[in-house]
Each structure stands twice: as structure tokens, then as C-alpha cells.
C-alpha positions as CSV (number, residue, x, y, z in Angstrom):
1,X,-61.1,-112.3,-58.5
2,X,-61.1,-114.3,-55.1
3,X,-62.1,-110.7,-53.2
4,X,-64.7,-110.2,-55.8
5,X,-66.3,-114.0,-55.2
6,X,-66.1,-113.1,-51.4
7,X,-68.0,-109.9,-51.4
8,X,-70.8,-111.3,-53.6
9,X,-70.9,-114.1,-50.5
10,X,-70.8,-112.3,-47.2
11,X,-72.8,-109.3,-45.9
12,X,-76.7,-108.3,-45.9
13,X,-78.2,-108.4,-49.5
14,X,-81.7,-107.2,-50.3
15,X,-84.4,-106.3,-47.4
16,X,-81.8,-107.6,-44.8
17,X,-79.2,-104.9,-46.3
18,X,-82.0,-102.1,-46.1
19,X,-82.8,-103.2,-42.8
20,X,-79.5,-102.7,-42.0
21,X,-78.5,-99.4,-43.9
22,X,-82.3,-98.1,-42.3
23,X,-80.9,-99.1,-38.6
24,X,-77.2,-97.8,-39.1
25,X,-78.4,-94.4,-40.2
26,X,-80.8,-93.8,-37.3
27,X,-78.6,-94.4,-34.8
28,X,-76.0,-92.8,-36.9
29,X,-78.7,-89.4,-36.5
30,X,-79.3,-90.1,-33.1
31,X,-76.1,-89.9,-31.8
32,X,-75.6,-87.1,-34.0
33,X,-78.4,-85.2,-32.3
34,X,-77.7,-86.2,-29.0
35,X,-73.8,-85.1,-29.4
36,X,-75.1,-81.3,-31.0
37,X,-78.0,-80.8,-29.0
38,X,-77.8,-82.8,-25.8
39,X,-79.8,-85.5,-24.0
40,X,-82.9,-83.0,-22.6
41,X,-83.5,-81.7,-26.4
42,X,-82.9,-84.7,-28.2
43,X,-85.4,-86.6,-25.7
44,X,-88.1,-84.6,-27.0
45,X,-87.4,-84.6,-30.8
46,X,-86.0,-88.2,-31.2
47,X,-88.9,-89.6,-32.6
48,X,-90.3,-93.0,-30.6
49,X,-89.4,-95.6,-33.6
50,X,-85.8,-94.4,-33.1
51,X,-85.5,-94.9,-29.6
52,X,-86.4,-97.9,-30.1
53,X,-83.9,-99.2,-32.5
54,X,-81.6,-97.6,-30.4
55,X,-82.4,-99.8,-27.4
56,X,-82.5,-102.9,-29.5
57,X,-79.3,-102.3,-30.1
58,X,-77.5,-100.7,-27.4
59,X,-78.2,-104.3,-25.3
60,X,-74.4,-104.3,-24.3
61,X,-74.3,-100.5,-23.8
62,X,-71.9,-99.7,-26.6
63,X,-74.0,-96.8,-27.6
64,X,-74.1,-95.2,-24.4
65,X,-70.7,-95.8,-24.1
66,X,-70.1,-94.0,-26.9
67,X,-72.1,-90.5,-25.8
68,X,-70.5,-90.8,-22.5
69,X,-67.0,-91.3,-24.3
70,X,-67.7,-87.9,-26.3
71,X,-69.1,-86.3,-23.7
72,X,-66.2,-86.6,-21.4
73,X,-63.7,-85.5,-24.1
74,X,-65.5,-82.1,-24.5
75,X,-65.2,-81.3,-20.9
């Protein structure tokens, strides 16, 4: 009962959730596209609005981290 009082308290909940869920899924696509395809090829079909969340939140450089992370263990 105490887990199902905390969940209905924490986390996003209405636009701030889809928000959310909107931003997790296009960076979720973009690394997925730059991981199959590579950084040349997605560059040119990663649409502008994406790139853009990308870089709002990729301030740290977590996310490039992460494609040079996967990209090492491949070679």
C-alpha cells in the first residue's frame, strides 16, 4: 500500500510525463540510428528537432559517451 501511495507521488504526470516519454524516445531512435547506420548517414536523416533535444540533453556528454562507449566495443 505504502509503494502504491509513493508512485502516485513521485515521477512526471500529465504533459510533463509526455514531455518526458516524447524526449526519452528520440534520443532512444537517435542512438539507435547512429549505432546501425553511423554518424555520416544519421547526420543527414536525423531530423533538426532531434538534434536538438539531443544537445539539450547531452550537456554533461553522457550521450556521446555512450556512442563512443559502443563504438569502441565493436572494434
Amino acid at each position: 500500500m505504502i509503494g502504491w501511495c509513493l508512485c502516485m507521488q513521485v515521477g512526471p504526470k500529465g504533459l510533463e510525463f509526455a514531455r518526458y516519454s516524447l524526449d526519452y524516445h528520440t534520443i532512444r531512435n537517435y542512438l539507435h540510428v547512429r549505432r546501425a547506420w553511423g554518424e555520416q548517414r544519421a547526420e543527414q536523416h536525423v531530423p533538426g528537432y532531434a538534434k536538438k533535444i539531443v544537445e539539450a540533453y547531452d550537456r554533461d556528454g553522457r550521450i556521446q559517451s555512450m556512442l563512443n562507449s559502443s563504438s569502441q566495443s565493436r572494434a
